[in-house]
N, CA, C and O atoms as a Tinker XYZ file with bonds, in Angstrom:
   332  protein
     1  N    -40.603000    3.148000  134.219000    73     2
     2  CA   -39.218000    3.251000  134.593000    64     1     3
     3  C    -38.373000    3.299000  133.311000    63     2     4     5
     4  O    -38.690000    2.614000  132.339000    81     3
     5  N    -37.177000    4.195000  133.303000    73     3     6
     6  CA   -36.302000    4.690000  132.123000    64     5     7
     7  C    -35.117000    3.782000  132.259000    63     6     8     9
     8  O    -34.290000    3.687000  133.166000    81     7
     9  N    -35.268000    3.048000  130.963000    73     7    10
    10  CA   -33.683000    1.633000  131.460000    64     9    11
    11  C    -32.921000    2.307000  130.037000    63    10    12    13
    12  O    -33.506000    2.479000  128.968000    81    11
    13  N    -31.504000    2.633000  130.307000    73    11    14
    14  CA   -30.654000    2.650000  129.304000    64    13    15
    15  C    -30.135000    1.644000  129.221000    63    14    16    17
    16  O    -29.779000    0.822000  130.066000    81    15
    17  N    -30.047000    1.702000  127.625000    73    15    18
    18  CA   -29.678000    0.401000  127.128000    64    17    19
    19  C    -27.918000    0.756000  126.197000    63    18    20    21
    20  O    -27.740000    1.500000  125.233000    81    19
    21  N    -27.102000    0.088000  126.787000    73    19    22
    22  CA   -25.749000    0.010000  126.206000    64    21    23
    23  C    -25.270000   -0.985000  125.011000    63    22    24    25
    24  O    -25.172000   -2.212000  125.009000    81    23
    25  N    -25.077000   -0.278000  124.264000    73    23    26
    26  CA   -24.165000   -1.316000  123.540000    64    25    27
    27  C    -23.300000   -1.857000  123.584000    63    26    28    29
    28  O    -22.360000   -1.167000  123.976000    81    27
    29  N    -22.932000   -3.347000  123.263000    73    27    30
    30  CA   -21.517000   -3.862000  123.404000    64    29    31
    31  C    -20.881000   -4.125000  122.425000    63    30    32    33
    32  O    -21.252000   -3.656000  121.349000    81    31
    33  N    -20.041000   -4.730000  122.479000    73    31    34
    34  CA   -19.111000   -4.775000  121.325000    64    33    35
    35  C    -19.605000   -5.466000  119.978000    63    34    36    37
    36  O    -19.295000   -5.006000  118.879000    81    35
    37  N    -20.585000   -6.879000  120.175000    73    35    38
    38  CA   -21.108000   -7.346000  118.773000    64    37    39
    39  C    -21.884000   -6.327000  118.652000    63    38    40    41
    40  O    -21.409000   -5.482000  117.895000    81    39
    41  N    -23.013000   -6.029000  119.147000    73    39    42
    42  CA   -23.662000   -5.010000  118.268000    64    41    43
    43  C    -23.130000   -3.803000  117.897000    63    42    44    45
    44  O    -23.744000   -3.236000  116.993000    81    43
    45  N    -21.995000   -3.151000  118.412000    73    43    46
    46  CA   -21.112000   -2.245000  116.864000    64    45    47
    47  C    -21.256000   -3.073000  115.803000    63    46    48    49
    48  O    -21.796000   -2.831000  114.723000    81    47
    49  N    -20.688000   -4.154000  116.217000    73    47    50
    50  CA   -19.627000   -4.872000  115.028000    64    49    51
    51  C    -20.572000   -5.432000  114.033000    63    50    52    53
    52  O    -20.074000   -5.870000  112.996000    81    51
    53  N    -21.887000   -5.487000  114.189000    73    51    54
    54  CA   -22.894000   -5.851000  113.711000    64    53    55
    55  C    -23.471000   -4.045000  112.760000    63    54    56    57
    56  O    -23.876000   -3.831000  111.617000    81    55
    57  N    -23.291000   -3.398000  113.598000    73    55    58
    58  CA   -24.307000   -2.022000  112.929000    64    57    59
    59  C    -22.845000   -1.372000  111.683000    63    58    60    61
    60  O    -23.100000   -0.623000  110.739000    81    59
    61  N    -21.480000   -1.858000  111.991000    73    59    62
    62  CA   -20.684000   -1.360000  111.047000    64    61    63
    63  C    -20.979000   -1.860000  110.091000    63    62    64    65
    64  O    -21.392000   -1.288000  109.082000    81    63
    65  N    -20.774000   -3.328000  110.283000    73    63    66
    66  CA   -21.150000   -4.077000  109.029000    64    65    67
    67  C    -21.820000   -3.862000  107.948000    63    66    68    69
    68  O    -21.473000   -3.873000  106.767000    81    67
    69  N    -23.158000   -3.597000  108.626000    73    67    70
    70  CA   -24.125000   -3.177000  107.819000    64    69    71
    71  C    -24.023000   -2.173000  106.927000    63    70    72    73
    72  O    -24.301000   -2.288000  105.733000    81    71
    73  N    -23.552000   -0.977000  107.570000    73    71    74
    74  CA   -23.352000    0.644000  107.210000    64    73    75
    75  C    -22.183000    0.324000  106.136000    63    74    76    77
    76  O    -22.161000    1.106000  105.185000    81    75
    77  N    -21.224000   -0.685000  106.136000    73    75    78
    78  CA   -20.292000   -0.769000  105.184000    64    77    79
    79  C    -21.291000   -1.466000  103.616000    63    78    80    81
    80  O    -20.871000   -1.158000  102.501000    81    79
    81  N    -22.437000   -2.281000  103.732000    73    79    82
    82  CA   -22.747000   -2.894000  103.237000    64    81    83
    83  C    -23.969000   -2.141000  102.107000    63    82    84    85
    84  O    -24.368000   -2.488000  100.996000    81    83
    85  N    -24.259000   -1.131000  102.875000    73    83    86
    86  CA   -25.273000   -0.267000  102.279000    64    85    87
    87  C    -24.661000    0.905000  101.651000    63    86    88    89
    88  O    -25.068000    1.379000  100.590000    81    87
    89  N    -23.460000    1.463000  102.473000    73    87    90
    90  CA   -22.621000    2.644000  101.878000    64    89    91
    91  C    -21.645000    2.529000  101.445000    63    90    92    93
    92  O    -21.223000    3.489000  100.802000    81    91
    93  N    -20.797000    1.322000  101.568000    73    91    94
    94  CA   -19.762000    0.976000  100.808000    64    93    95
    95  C    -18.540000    1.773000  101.378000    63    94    96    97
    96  O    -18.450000    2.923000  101.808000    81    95
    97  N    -17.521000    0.639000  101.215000    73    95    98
    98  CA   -16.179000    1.284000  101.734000    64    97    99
    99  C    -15.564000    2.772000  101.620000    63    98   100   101
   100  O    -14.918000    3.457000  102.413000    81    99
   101  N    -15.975000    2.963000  100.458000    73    99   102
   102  CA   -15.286000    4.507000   99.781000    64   101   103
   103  C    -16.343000    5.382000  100.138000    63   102   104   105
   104  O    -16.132000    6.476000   99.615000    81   103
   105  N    -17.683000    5.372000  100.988000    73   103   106
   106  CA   -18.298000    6.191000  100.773000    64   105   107
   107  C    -18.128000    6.627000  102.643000    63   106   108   109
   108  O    -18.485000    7.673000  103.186000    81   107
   109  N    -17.569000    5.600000  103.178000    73   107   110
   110  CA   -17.459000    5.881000  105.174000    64   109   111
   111  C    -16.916000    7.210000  105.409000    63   110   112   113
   112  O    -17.647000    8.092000  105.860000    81   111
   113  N    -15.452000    7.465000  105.087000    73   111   114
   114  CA   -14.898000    8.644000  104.727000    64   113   115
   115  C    -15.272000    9.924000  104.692000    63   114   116   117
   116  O    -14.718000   10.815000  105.336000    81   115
   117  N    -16.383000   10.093000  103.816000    73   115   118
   118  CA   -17.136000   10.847000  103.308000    64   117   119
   119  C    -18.637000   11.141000  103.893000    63   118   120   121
   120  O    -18.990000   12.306000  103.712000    81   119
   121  N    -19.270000   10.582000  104.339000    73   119   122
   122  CA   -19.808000   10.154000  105.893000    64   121   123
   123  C    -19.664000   10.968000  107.040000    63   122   124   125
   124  O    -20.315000   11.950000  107.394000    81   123
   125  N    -18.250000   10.123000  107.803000    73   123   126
   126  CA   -17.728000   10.928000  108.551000    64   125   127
   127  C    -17.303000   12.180000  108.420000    63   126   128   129
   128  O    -17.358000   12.879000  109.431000    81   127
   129  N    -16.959000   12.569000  107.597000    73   127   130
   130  CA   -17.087000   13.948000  107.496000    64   129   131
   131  C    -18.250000   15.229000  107.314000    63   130   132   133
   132  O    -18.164000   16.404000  107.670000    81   131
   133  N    -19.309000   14.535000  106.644000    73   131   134
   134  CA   -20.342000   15.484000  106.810000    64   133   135
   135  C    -20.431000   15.442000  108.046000    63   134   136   137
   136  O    -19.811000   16.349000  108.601000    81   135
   137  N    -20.986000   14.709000  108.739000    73   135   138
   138  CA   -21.115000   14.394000  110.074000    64   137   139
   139  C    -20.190000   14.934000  110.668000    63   138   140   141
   140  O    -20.688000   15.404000  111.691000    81   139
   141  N    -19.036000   15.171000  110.636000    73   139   142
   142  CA   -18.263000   15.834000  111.904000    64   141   143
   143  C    -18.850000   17.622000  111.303000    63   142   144   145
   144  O    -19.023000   18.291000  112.322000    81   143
   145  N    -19.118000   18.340000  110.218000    73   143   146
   146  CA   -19.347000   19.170000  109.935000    64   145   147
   147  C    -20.750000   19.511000  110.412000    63   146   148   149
   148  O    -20.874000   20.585000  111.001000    81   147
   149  N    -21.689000   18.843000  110.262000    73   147   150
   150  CA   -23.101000   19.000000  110.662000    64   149   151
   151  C    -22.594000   18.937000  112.414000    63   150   152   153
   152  O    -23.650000   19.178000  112.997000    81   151
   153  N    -22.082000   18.841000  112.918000    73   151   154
   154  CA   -22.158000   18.800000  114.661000    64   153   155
   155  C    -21.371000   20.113000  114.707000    63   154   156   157
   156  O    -21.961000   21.100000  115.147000    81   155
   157  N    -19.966000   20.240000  114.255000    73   155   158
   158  CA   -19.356000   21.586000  114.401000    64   157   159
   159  C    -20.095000   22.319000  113.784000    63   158   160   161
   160  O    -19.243000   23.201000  113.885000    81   159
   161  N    -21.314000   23.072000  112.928000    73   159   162
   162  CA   -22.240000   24.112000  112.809000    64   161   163
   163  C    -23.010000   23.983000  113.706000    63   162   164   165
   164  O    -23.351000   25.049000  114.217000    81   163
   165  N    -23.538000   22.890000  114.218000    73   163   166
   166  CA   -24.548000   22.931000  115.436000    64   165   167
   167  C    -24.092000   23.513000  116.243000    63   166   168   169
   168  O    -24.300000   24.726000  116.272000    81   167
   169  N    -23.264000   22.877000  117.257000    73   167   170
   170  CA   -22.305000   23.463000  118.103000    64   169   171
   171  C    -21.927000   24.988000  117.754000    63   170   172   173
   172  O    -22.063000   25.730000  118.727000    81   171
   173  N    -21.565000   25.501000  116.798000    73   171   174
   174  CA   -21.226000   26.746000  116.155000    64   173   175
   175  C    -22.515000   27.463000  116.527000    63   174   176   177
   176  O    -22.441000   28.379000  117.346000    81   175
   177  N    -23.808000   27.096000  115.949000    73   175   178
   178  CA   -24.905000   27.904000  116.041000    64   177   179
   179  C    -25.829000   27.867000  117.379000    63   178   180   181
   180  O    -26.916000   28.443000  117.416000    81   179
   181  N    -25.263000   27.092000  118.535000    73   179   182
   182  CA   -25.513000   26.849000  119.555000    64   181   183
   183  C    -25.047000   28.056000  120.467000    63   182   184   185
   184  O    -25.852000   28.695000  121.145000    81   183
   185  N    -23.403000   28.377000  120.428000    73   183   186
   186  CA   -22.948000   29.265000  120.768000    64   185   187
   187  C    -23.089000   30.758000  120.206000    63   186   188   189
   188  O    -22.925000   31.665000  121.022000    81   187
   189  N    -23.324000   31.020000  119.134000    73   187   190
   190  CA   -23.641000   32.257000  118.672000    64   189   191
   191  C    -24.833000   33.012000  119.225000    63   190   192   193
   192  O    -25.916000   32.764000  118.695000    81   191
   193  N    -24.803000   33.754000  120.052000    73   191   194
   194  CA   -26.205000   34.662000  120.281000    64   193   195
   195  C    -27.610000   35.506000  119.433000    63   194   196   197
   196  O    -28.730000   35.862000  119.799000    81   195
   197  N    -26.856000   35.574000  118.170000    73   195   198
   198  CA   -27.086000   36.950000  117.523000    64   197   199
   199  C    -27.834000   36.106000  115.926000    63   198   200   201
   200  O    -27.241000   35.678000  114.936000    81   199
   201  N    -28.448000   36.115000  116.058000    73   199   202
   202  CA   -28.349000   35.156000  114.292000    64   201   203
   203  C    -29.581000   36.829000  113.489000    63   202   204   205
   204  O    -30.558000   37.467000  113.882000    81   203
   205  N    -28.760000   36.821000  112.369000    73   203   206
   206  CA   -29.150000   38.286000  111.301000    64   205   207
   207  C    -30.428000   37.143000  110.792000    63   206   208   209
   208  O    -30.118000   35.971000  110.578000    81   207
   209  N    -31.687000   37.560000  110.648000    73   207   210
   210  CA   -32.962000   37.120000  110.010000    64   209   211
   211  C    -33.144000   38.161000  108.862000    63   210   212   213
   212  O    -33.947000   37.863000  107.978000    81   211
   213  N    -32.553000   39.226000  108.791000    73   211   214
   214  CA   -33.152000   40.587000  108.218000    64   213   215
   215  C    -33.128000   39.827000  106.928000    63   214   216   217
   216  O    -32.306000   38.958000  106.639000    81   215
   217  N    -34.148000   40.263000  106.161000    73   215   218
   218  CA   -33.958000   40.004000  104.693000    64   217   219
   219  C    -32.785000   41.130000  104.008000    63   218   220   221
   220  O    -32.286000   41.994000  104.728000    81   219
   221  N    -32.492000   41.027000  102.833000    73   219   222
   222  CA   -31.265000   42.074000  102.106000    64   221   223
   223  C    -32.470000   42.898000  101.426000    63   222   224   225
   224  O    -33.617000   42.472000  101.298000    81   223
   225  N    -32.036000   44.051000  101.049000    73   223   226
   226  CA   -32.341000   45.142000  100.513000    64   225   227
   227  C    -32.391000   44.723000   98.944000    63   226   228   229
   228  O    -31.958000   43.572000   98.897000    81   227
   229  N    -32.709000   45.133000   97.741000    73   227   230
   230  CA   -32.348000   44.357000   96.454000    64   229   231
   231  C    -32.525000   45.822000   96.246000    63   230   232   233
   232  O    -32.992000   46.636000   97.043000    81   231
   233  N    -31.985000   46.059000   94.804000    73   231   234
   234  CA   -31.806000   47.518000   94.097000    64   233   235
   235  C    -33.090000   47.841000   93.749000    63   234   236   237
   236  O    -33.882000   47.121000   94.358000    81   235
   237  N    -33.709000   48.753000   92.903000    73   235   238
   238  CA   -35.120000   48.998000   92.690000    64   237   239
   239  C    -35.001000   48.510000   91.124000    63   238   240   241
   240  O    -35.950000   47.878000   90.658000    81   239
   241  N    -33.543000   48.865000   90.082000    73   239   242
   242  CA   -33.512000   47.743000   89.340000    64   241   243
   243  C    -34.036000   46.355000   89.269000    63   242   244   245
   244  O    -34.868000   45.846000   88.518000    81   243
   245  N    -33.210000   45.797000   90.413000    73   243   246
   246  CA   -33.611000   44.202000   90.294000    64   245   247
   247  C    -34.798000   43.950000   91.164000    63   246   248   249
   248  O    -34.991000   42.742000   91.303000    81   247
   249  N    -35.746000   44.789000   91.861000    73   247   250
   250  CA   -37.035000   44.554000   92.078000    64   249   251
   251  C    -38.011000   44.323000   90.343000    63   250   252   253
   252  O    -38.502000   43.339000   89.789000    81   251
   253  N    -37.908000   45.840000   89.976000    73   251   254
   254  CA   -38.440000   45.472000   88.251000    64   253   255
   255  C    -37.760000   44.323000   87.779000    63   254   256   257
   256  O    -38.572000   43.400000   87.847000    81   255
   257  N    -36.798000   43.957000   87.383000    73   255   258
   258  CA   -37.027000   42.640000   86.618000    64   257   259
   259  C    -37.290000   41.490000   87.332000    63   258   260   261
   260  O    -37.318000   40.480000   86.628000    81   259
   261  N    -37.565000   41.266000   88.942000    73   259   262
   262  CA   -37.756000   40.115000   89.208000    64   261   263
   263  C    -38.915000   40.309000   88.940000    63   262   264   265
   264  O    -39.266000   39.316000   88.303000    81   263
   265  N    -39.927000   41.141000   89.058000    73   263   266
   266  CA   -41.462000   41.286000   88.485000    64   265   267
   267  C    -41.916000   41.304000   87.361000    63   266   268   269
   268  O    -43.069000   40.951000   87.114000    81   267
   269  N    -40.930000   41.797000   86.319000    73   267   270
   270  CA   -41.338000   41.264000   84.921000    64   269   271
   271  C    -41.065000   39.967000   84.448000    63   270   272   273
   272  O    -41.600000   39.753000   83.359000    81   271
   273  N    -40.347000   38.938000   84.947000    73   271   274
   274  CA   -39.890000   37.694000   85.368000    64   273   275
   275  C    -40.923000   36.639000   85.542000    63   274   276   277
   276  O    -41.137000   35.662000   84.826000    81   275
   277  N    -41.583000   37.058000   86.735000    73   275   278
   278  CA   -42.444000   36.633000   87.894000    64   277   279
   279  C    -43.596000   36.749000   87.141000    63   278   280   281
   280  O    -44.220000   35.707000   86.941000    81   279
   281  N    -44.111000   38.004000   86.577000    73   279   282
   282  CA   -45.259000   37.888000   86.434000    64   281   283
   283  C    -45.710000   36.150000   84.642000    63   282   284   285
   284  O    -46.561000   35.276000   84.475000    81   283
   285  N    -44.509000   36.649000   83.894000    73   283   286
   286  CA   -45.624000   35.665000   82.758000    64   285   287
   287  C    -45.316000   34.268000   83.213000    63   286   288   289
   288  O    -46.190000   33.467000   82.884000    81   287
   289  N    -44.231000   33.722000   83.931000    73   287   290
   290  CA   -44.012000   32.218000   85.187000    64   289   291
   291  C    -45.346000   32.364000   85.634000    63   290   292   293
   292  O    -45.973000   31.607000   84.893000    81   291
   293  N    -45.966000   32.775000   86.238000    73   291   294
   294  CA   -47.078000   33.135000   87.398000    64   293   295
   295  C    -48.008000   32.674000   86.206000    63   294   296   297
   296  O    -48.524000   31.562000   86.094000    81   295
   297  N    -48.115000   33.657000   85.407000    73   295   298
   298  CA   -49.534000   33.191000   84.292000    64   297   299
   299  C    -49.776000   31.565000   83.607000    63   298   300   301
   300  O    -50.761000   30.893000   83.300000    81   299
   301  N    -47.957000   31.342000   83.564000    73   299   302
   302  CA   -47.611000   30.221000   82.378000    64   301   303
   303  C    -48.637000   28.701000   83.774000    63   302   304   305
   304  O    -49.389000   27.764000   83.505000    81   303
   305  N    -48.214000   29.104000   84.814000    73   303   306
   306  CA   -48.508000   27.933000   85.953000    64   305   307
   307  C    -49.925000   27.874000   86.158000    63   306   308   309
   308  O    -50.459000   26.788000   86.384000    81   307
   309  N    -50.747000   29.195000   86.086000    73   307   310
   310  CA   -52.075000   29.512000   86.538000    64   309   311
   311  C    -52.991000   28.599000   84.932000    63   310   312   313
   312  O    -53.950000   27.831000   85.017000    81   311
   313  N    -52.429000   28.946000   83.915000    73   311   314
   314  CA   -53.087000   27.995000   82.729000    64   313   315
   315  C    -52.659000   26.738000   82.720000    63   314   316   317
   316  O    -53.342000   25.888000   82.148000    81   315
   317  N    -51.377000   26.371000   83.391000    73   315   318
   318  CA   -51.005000   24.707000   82.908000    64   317   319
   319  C    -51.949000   23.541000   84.165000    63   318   320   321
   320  O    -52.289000   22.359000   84.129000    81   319
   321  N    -52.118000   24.911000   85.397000    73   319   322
   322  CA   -53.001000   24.263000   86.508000    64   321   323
   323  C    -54.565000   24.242000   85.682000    63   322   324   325
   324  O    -55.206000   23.194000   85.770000    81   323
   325  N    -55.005000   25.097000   85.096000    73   323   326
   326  CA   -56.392000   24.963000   84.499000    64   325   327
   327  C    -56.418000   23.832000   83.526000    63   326   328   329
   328  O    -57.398000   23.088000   83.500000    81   327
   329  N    -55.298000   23.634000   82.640000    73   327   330
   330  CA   -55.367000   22.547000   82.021000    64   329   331
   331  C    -55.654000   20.916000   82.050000    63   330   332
   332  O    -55.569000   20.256000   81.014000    81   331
């Protein structure tokens, strides 16, 4: 059997406490606001139908230098792993 369990008033007053005690006064503020932002994108991306996955196109320029880039990184990791 599924029992919901409610909170009452000490245990807020108990879980603020805490949250003031670990995050500190100046940091609640700041808090609440990610938090209202992380729910309005949810909500945002809840309602949107359509979400673009496509990767972007890159120039054929910046394909060559991400590969001349890539490749001596790639080598420098493959010897520091043998090491």
């Amino acid at each position: 059997m599924l029992r919901v369990m409610h909170m009452g008033f000490g245990e807020l007053l108990i879980v603020f406490i805490v949250v003031m005690l670990v995050f500190g006064a100046n940091k609640i503020p700041q808090l609440g606001d990610a938090l209202g932002k992380g729910i309005r994108n949810f909500k945002k991306a809840q309602r949107d139908d359509e979400i673009d996955v496509t990767p972007q196109k890159q120039a054929p320029s910046q394909l060559s230098e991400n590969a001349a880039t890539a490749a001596p990184q790639q080598r420098a990791t493959a010897e520091a792993k043998k090491a």
